[in-house]
N, C-alpha and C positions, 0 to 999 in steps of 0.2 A: 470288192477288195480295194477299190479305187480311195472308196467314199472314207474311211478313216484315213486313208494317208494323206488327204486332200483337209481332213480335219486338221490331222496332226501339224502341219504344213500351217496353215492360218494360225493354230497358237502361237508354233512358235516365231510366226510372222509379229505376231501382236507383242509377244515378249522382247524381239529384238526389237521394235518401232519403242517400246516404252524403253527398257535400256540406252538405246538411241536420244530418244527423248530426255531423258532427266541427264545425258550428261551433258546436255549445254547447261544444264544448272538452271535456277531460278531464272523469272523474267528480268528485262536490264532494266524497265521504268521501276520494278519495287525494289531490287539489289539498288537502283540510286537513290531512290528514297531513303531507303535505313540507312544508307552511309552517310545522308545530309544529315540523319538523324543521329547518329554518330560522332558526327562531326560535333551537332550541338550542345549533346549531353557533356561534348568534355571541352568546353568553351568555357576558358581562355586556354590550357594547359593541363586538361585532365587526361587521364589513360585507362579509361571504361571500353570495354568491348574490344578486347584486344584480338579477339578472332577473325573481327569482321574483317577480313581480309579476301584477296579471291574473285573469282569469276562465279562461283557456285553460295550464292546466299542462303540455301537451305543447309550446308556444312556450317554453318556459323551455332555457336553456342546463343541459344538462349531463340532460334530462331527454330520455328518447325512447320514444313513445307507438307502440301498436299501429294504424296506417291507418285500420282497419275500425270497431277496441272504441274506442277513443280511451284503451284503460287503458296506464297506465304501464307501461312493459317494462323500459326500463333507467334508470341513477340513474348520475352518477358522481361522487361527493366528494372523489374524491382530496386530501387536503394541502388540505382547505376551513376545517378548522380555525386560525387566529392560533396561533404560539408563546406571544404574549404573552398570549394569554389562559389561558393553563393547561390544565389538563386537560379532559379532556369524558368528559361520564357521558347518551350519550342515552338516550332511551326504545325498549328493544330492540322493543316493541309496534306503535310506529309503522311499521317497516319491514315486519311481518307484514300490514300493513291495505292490501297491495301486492302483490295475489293472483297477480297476471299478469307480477311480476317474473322475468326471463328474464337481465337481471346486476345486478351493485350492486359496486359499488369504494369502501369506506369506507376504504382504506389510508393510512397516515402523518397520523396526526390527534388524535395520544397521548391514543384512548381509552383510560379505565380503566376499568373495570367486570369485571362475573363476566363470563368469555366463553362458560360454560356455560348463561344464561341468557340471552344475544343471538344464541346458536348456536341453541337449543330455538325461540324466535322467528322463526329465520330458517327453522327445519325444514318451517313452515308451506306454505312456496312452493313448492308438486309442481313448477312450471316451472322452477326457477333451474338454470341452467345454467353461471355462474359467476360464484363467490363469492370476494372479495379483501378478507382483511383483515390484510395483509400493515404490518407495524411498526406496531403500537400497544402498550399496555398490556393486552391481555385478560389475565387470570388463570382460572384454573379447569381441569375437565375437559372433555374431547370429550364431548358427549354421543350414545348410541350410536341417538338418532334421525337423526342425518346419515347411517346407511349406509342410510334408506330413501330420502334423494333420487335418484331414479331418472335424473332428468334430469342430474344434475352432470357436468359436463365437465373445470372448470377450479379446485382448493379451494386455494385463498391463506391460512397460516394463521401463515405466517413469521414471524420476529422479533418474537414475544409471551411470553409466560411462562405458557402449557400447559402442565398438568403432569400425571403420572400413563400409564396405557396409553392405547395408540389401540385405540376397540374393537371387537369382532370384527366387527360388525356394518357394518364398511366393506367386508367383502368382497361385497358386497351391493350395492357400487357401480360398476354393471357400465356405465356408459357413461363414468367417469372416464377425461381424459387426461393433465390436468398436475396435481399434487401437490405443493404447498410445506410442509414444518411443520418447514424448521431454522428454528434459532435459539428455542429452545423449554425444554423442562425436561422432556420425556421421559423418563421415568428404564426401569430395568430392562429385561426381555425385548420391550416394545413388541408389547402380545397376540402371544403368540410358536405357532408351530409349529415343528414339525420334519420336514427332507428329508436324508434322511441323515447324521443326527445335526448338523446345521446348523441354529441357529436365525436365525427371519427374522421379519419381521412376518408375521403369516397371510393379512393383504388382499392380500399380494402377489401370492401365489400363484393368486388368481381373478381377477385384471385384466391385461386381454390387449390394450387398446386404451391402454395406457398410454406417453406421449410422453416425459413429465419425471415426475421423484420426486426431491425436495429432502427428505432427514432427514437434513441436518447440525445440525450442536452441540446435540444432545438426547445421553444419554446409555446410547443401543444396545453391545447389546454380542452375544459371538458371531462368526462367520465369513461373510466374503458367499459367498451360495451360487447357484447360475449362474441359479436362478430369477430373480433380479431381472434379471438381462443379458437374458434371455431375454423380459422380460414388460416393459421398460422400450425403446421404440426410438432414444431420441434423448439425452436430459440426463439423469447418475444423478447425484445427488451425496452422499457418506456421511461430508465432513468431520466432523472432529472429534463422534468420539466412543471408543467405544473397542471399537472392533473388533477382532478379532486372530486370529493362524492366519496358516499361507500363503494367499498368495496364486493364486486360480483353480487350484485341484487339478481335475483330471480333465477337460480341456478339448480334446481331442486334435482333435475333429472337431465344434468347436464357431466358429462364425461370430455376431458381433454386429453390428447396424447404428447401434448409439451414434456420437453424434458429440462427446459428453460426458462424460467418467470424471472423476469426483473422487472419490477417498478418503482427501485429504489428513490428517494430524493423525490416525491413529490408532497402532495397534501391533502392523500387518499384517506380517510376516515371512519368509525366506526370499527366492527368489529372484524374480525376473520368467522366464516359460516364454519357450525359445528361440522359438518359435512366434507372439510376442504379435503381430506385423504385421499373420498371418492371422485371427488371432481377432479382432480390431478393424482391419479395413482402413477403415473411415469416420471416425476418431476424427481431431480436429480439436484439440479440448482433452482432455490428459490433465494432472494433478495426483496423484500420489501421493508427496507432500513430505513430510516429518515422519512417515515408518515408522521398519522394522528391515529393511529390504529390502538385500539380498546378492547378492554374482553382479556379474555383469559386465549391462551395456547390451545386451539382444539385438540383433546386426545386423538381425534383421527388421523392428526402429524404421523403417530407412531405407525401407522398401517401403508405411510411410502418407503416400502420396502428398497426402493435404487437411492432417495435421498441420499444424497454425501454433503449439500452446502443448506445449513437452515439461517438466513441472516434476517433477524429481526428487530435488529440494535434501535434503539433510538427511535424510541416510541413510547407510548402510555401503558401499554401491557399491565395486565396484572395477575396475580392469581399464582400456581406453581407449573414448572416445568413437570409434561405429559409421564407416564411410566410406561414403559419399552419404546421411547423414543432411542433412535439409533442414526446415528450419524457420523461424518470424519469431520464435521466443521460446524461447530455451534456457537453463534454470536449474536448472544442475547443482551447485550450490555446497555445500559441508560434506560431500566423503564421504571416500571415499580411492580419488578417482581418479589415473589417472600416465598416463607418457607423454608425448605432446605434446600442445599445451593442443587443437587441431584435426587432424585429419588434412590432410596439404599440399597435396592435389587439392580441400580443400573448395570446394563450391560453394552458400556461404549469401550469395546476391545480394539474397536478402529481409528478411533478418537484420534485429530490429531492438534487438531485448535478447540480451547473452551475462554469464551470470554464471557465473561458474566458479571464486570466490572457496575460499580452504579446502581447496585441494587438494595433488597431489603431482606437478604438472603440470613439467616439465623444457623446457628446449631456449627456440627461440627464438620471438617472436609471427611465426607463419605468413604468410608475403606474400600469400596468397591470401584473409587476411581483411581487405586493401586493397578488395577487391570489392562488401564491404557499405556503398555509399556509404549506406546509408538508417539504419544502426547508429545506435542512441537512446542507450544504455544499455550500458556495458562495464567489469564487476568482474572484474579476474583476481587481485586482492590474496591473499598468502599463500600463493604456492604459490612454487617454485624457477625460475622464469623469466628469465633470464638475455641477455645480450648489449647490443649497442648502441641504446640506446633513439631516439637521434637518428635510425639507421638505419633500424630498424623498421616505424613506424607512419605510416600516409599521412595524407592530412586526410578526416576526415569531418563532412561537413557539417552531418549531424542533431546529432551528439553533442550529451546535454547533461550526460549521467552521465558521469565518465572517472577510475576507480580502478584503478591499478597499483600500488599500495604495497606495502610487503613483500617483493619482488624483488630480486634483485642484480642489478639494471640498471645499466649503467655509460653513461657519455657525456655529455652536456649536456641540459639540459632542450631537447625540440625547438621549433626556432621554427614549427615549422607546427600547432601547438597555437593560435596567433595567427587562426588561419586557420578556428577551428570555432568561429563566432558564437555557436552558442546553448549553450555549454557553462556550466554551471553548477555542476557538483560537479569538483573535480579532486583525486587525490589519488596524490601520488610520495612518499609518506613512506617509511622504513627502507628507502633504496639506494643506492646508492654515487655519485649523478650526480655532475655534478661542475660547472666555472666558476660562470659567472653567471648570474643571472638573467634571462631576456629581457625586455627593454625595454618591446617588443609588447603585451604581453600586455593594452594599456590598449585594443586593437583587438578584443578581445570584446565586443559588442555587450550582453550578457546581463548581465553583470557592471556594464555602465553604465547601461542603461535595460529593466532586467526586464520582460518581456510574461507574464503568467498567459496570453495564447492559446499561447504559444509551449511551454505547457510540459505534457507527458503525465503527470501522474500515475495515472493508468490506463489500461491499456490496453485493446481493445476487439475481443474474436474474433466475429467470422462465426460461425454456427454453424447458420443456416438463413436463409433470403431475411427472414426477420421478426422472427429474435431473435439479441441478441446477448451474449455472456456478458463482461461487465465483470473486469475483472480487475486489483488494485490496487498497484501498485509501493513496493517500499520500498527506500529506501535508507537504510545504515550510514555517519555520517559521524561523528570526532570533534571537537567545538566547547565549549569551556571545560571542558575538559581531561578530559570524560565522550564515551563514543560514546553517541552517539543514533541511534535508528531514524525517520527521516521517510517520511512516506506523506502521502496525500489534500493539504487544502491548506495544511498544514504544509511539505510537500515540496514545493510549488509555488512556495511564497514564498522557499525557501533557497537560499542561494547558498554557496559556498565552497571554500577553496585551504587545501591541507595540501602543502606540499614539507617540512615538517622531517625530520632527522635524515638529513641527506647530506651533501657535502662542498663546500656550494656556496660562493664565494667572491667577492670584489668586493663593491659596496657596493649595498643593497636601492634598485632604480628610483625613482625620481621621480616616472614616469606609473603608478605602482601608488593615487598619491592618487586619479586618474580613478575607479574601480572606487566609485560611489555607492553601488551595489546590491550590495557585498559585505557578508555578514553574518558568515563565519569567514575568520580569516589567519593560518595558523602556518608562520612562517618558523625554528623553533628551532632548535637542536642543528647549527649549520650553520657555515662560519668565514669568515661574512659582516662586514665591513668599515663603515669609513667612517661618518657621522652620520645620525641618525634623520632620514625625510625631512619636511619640514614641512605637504606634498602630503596628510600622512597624514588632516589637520585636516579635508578634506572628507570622509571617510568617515563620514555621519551615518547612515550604517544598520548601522554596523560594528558585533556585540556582540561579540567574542570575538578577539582579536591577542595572541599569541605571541610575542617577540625574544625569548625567553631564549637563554646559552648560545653567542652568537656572539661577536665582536670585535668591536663597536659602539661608538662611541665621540663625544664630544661631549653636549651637553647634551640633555631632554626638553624639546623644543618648545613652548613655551605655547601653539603652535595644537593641540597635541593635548587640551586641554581641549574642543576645538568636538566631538567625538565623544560624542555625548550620549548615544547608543544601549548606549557599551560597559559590559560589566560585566564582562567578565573579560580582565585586562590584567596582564601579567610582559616586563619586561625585564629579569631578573634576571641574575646571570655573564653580566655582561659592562662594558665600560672606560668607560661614563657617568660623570658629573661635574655636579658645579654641583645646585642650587635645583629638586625636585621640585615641579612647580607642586600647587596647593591649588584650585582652583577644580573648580566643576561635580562630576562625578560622582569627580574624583581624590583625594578625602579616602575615599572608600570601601574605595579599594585597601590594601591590609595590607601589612605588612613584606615580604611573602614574596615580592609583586610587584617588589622594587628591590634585594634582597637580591645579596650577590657583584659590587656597586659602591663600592668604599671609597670614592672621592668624590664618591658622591651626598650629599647630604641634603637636609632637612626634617621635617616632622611625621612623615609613615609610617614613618620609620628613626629616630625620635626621636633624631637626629644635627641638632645644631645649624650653622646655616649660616654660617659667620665672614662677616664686613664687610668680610676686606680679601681677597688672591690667595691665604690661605694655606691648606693643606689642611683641610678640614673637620673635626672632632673625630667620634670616632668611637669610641664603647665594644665593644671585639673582645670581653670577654665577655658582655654582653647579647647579643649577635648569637650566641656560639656559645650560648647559654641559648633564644632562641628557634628556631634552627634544630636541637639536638634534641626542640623541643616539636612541629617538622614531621615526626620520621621516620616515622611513623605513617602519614604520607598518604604514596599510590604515586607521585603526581607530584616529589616531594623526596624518596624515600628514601634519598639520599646525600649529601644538600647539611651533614648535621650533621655526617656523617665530613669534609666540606670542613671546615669552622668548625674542627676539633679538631685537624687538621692546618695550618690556616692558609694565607694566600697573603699575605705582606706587601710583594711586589711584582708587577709587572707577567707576570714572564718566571714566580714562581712560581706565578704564578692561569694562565697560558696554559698551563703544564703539569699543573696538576690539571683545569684545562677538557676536555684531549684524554683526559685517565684516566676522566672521570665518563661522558664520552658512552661509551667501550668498556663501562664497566660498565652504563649505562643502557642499551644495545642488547641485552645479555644479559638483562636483567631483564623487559623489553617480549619480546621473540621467546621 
C-alpha cells in the first residue's frame, strides 16, 4: 500500500521541482545576450522587440524556450530590423552564447557583415536544425565548418552575395532537407564531381533525404545530371545560371516525384524527351523559359494530371500545342509555335493565365476558350489570328490583362468588353477594326475606381499542404511611346488602353473623361472624327495620351490643362486650330506634340496667334527644319518626308495622313 503513495509522492516532487524551476525564467547569460541583441537591432533609435522586457526570456514574443532547461530553443527576427535605419552589423558571438538553439530566422534585415564569420559563430550550435538567412547583405565564403552540423535540416542562405565554392564538406550533411543559396555569386564548378562526365556539386550526390535545393542565379555551369532528380523529391530550382547540354539524356526507365522543376534562364538545348509525362507524373510547376529548347510540345504534357504552371516562353519550340493539355497557367510565348492558338476540344475550365504572344498561331480564337470563365490574364499579340473579333470573344469576368494587338482582326471593337470589370490592360493595336468607339466602356469598374485587392500580380501554386511557390506576372505594355515591362506593384497600380492603328471612325466618346484611374490612352493612327472631348480634363491620373494622326478637329480644351499627371502628350496630324493653352504642365510639350496642325498656334509652334479670325501665321520652313531634326527618333520617322512634300490644304494633309499610316505599319510590323 506503501509503494504507490511513495510513487505518487516523487511525481509530484518532480512537478513541483519543474514548476519551481521554470519560474526563475530563462538562464541570465542567454536573457543577456538577446537583450545586447536587442539593443543592436534597433541602433540608433529603433523600437523592435518591444516584449523583451523581464526577468523570464522565455515569455518574450518571438522567443521559445525548452519546458524542462528553460534554455532558449528558438529566436525568430524576421524583418525586426527598420529600413530607416540602415544597415545592421550584429555581433555574430552573441547568437553562439545560445547553446540549445534548435532554429534562428534572421531573414530580410539588410545585414552586412562577413557572412563567413556569422556562419563559423553559428557552427557552434551541434543542435540547430534550421538556419534562415535568407535576403540580407552577408558577403564572404561558406565556411567548410557548416558540413559538420549534423543536426541541420533546413539552410536559408538566398539572396546574399556568397561568393566562391560550396564546400565539400557539405556532403557531410547527412540529415539536410531544404537548401536555399540562389541568388548568390557562386561562381565556377560549385566544388564539382563528376558522373558520367557531368558536372554537379558533389554534396549532391550524398544527400538522399533532400526535399528542396534552390541554386539559382549563382553562376553553375555544366549539365543537370539525373543525380540531382533522383536525390532532390519535391522543389529543384537551377534558374539562371549557365547550364547547358540537352536536356535529361538517358532517362528511359527513370521516374521523379518533384513537384518542382525550374531551370529557367539557362542554355539547356535540344529537345524535351517524348516520354517527359512519365518521368515527372507529380510536377505541378515546371519553368524551363529562356533555353535553346527544340522539337515540338510532347503530348505526354497532357497526362500530368497536378500540373497547374506550364512555362515554356522563350525558346525555339515548334509544332502545336498538345490536345487534353490542362492547366491554370500556360506561357508559351516567343517560339515558333503554328496552327491554331488551342486545340478546338480544349478543356482549360481552370485556365487562368494564357500567353501565347510571338507566335505563328493561324485561324480563329477557339469557342471553347469561352469556357475559361476564371481567365485573369490573355496575350495572344503578334501572331496571324484572324477573323471577327465581335464574334469571337465571350465575357470574362476575371479579365484584367486583355492583349490582342497585332492580329488581322476585323469587325468593331466588342461591346462586351464593357462587361469585364476588372480589366485593366487592353490592347487591339495594328488591326483592321473598324466603326466606333463604344461608348460603354466608362462601365469598367477598374479603370474608375482601381482596387490593389483586386489585382494579381502574382501568382500562387500549391505545391504542398504548407508551401507555396510565388510566382511573379509581367506584363508588356506600350505607354509614352516606349514598351515597358510591369510586374510586382508597379503592375498593380497600371492601368491602360492601346486601340491605335485601326480604322476606327466617329468621334472619340464623352464618358472616356470617367476613366479617373486611367494612366495610358493611345487612340492614334485611327480616322477618328469630331472635337477633343472636354470629359478629358478629369483624367488626373492620366500620364501618357496619344491623338496623333486622326481627323480631329476644333480647338485644345483649356480643361485639358487639369491633367496634371501627364507628361507625354501628341495630337499631332491632325485638323486642330486655335490657341494652344500654356498653363500647368503644357509649356513642357515640344513642337512635335501639335506639329501637322496649320492652324494651331502658340508658344510650342512658335506660331503666333493673330487677334482677329484670320489664319494664324505660320513658318512652313522652320517646321520642315525642325521635323527633319525628328527623323532620328522611331516614333516620327516620316513626319520630315511630310514637311518636304508639304500639305497646304486640307484634302492634301488627308492624303498624305492615309500614305504615312501604310508606311508606318510597314515600319512597326
Amino acid at each position: 500500500m506503501e509503494t504507490p503513495l511513495v510513487y505518487a509522492s516523487v511525481v509530484l516532487l518532480i512537478v513541483i521541482s519543474f514548476f519551481c524551476y521554470c519560474c526563475h525564467g530563462c538562464l541570465e547569460l542567454e536573457r543577456e545576450a538577446l537583450l545586447q541583441i536587442k539593443e543592436s537591432i534597433n541602433y540608433p533609435s529603433g523600437s523592435a522587440l518591444p516584449s523583451w522586457v523581464g526577468e523570464n526570456c522565455c515569455t518574450w514574443a518571438r522567443v521559445g524556450c525548452d519546458p524542462f532547461s528553460s534554455q532558449v530553443q528558438t529566436i525568430d527576427l524576421k524583418r525586426q530590423r527598420k529600413a530607416s535605419l540602415g544597415k545592421w552589423s550584429p555581433n555574430a558571438t552573441l547568437f553562439s552564447q545560445l547553446k540549445n538553439l534548435v532554429e534562428i530566422d534572421l531573414s530580410k534585415n539588410m545585414i552586412q557583415m562577413n557572412g563567413t564569420q556569422m556562419l563559423e559563430a553559428l557552427c557552434e550550435l551541434k543542435f540547430l536544425e534550421k538556419l534562415n538567412l535568407h535576403k540580407n547583405l552577408f558577403e564572404g565564403v561558406l565556411p567548410a565548418c557548416l558540413g559538420n552540423m549534423s543536426s541541420l535540416k533546413v539552410l536559408n542562405l538566398g539572396r546574399n552575395q556568397f561568393t566562391g565554392d560550396i564546400p565539400s564538406s557539405f556532403s557531410n550533411l547527412s540529415s539536410v532537407e531544404e537548401i536555399d543559396f540562389g541568388f548568390n555569386s557562386f561562381h565556377g564548378h560549385c566544388s564539382l564531381n563528376k558522373y558520367s562526365g557531368n558536372i554537379i556539386p558533389s554534396f549532391i550526390s550524398t544527400q538522399f533525404n533532400l526535399t528542396d535545393l534552390d541554386l539559382s542565379h549563382n553562376s553553375l555551369v555544366g549539365s543537370i545530371h539525373p543525380r540531382m532528380l533522383h536525390n532532390v523529391s519535391r522543389l529543384l530550382r537551377l534558374k539562371d545560371n549557365m547550364l547547358s547540354g540537352p536536356l535529361f539524356q538517358h532517362y528511359a526507365n527513370f521516374n521523379s516525384s518533384l513537384r518542382v522543376l525550374d531551370i529557367s534562364d539557362n542554355n539547356i538545348h535540344g529537345s524535351l524527351p517524348d516520354n517527359f509525362g512519365q518521368l515527372f507524373p507529380s510536377l505541378v510547376l515546371i519553368n524551363m523559359s529562356k533555353n535553346s529548347l527544340q522539337g515540338n510540345i510532347p503530348p505526354s504534357f497532357a497526362e500530368m494530371m497536378s500540373l497547374e504552371l506550364l512555362d515554356l516562353s522563350n525558346n525555339h519550340l515548334t509544332g502545336e500545342i498538345p490536345q487534353n493539355l490542362t492547366t491554370k497557367y500556360l506561357m508559351l510565348s516567343n517560339n515558333n509555335l503554328q496552327g491554331e492558338m488551342l486545340p478546338r476540344d480544349c478543356n482549360l475550365t481552370k485556365l487562368k493565365l494564357l500567353q501565347l504572344d510571338n507566335n505563328y498561331f493561324t485561324g480563329a480564337i477557339p469557342p471553347c476558350l469561352s469556357n475559361s470563365l476564371d481567365l485573369e490574364y490573355l496575350d495572344i499579340r503578334k501572331n496571324h489570328l484572324s477573323g471577327n473579333l465581335s464574334s469571337l470573344l465571350g465575357v470574362f469576368p476575371e479579365m484584367k490583362v486583355l492583349l490582342l494587338g497585332r492580329n488581322p482582326f476585323i469587325g468593331h471593337i466588342p461591346k462586351q468588353f464593357c462587361q469585364m470589370q476588372k480589366l485593366q490592360f487592353l490592347d487591339l493595336s495594328y488591326s483592321s477594326l473598324s466603326e466606333n468607339i463604344p461608348s460603354c466602356l466608362n462601365e469598367i469598374t477598374s479603370w474608375k475606381n482601381l482596387s490593389l485587392s483586386s489585382v494579381g500580380a502574382t501568382l500562387g501554386v500549391v505545391i504542398s499542404p504548407f508551401k507555396t511557390a510565388a510566382i511573379q506576372v509581367r506584363v508588356e505594355f506600350t505607354t509614352k511611346f516606349i514598351p515597358y515591362s510591369f510586374e510586382g506593384t508597379p503592375l498593380a497600380l497600371m492601368t491602360g488602353i492601346d486601340i491605335s492603328s485601326n480604322n476606327l471612325t466617329g468621334s472619340i466618346p464623352f464618358t472616356i473623361g470617367d476613366l479617373k484611374e486611367l494612366h495610358a490612352l493611345n487612340l492614334s493612327n485611327n480616322l477618328l472624327t469630331g472635337p477633343l472631348p472636354t470629359s478629358f480634363g478629369n483624367l488626373n491620373n492620366l500620364e501618357s495620351l496619344d491623338l496623333s494622326h486622326n481627323k480631329l478637329n476644333g480647338t485644345i480644351p483649356p480643361e485639358f490643362v487639369r491633367m496634371t499627371s501627364l507628361s507625354t502628350f501628341c495630337v499631332a496630324f491632325n485638323n486642330l486650330s486655335g490657341k494652344i493653352p500654356y498653363d500647368q504642365q503644357f509649356p513642357t510639350f515640344n513642337q512635335s506634340s501639335f506639329m501637322g496642325n496649320p492652324y494651331l498656334c502658340g508658344e510650342q509652334l512658335k506660331r503666333i496667334c493673330p487677334s482677329n479670325n484670320r489664319i494664324p501665321y505660320h513658318n512652313e520652313e522652320e517646321e520642315k527644319e525642325e521635323a527633319s531634326r525628328l527623323i532620328g527618333k522611331p516614333f516620327y520617322i516620316s513626319l520630315g518626308v511630310s514637311y518636304i512634300l508639304g500639305f497646304c490644304s486640307v484634302i492634301a494633309f488627308l492624303m498624305f495622313n492615309n500614305t504615312w499610316r501604310q508606311r508606318y505599319f510597314q515600319v512597326i510590323d
